[in-house]
C-alpha positions as CSV (number, residue, x, y, z in Angstrom):
1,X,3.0,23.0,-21.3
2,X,6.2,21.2,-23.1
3,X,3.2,19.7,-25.5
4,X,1.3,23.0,-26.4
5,X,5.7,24.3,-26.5
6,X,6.2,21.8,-29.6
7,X,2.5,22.4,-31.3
8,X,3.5,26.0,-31.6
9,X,6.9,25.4,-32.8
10,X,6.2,22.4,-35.3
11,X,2.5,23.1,-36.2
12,X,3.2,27.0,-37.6
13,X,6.6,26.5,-38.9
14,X,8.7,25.1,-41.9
15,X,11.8,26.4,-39.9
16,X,13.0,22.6,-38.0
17,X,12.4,21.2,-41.5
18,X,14.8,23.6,-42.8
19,X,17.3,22.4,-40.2
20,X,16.9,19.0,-41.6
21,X,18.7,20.8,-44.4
22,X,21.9,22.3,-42.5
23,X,21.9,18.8,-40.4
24,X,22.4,17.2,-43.7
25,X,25.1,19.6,-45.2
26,X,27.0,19.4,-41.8
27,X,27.1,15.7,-41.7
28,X,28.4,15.3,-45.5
29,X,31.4,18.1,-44.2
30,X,32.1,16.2,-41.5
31,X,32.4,12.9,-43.9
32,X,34.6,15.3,-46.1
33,X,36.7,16.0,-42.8
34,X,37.1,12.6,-41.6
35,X,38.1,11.5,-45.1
36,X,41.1,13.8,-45.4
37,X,42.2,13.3,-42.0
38,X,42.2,9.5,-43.0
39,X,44.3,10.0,-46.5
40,X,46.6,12.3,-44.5
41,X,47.1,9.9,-41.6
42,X,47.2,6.8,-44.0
43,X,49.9,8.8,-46.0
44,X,52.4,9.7,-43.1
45,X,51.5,6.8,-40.9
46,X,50.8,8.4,-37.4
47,X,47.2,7.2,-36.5
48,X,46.7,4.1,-34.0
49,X,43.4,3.4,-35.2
50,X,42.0,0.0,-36.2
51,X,41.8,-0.8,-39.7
52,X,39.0,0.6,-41.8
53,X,37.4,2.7,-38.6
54,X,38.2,5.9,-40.8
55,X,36.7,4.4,-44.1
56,X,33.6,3.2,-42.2
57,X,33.1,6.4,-40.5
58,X,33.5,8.6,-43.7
59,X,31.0,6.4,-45.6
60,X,28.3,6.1,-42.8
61,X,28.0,10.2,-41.8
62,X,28.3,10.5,-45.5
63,X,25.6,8.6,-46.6
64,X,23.5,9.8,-43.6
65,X,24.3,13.3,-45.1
66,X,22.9,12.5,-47.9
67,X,20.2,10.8,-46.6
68,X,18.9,13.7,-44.4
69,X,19.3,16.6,-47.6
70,X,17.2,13.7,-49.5
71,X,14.7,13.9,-46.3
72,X,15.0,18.1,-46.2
73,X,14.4,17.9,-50.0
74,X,11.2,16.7,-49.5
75,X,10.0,18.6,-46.8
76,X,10.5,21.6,-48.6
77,X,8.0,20.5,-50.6
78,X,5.4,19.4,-47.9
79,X,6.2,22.8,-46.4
80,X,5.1,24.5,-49.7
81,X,2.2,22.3,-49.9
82,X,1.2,23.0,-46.3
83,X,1.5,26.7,-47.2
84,X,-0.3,26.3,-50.4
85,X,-3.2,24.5,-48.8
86,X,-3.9,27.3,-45.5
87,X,-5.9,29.3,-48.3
88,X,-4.8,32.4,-47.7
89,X,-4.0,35.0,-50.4
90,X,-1.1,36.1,-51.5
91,X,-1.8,39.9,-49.8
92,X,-4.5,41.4,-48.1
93,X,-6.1,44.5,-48.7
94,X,-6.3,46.8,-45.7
95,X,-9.3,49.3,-47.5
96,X,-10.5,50.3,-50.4
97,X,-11.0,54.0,-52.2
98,X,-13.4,54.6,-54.7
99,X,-12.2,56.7,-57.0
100,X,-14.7,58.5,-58.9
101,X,-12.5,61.3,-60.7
102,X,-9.0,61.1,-61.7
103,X,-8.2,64.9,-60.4
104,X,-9.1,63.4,-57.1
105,X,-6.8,60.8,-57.3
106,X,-3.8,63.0,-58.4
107,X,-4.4,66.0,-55.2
């Protein structure tokens, strides 16, 4: 059941690649966080934490911020490709009328 659970979530959806995306752009605040918190603490001296801990920490969820909007960034595009390449067309007509006189059509 958990497998037939993910097939329906990941096989019909763009939506967990989208939350690549927010993933990403929370990861690069928290490295904006971090790094203020760091200045600050650097500036008035009242952190007990080893040397370069806050630097490290700032540049790694940084760069895996970045790194996971590159990966989003990409599967946008598979998504659009995978919705491209179902066939379907762009609306679907429910009937058609035929409309022999335009007095008809008017009424």
């Amino acid at each position: 059941m958990l497998k037939l659970a993910q097939d329906g979530i990941l096989s019909f959806s763009t939506k967990p690649l989208k939350l690549v995306g927010v993933l990403g752009i929370f990861s690069i605040l928290v490295s904006i966080v971090l790094l203020i918190y760091a200045l600050v603490s650097y500036i008035f001296k009242f952190n007990n934490l080893s040397a370069g801990w806050t630097s490290i920490m700032c540049t790694i969820t940084f760069f895996a911020g970045v790194q996971l909007l590159s990966i989003w960034l990409m599967s946008e595009y598979i998504g659009r490709i995978y919705e491209e390449t179902k066939g379907r067309p762009e609306y679907i007509i429910d009937k058609t009328v035929n409309i022999e006189n335009e007095d008809n059509y008017n009424s």
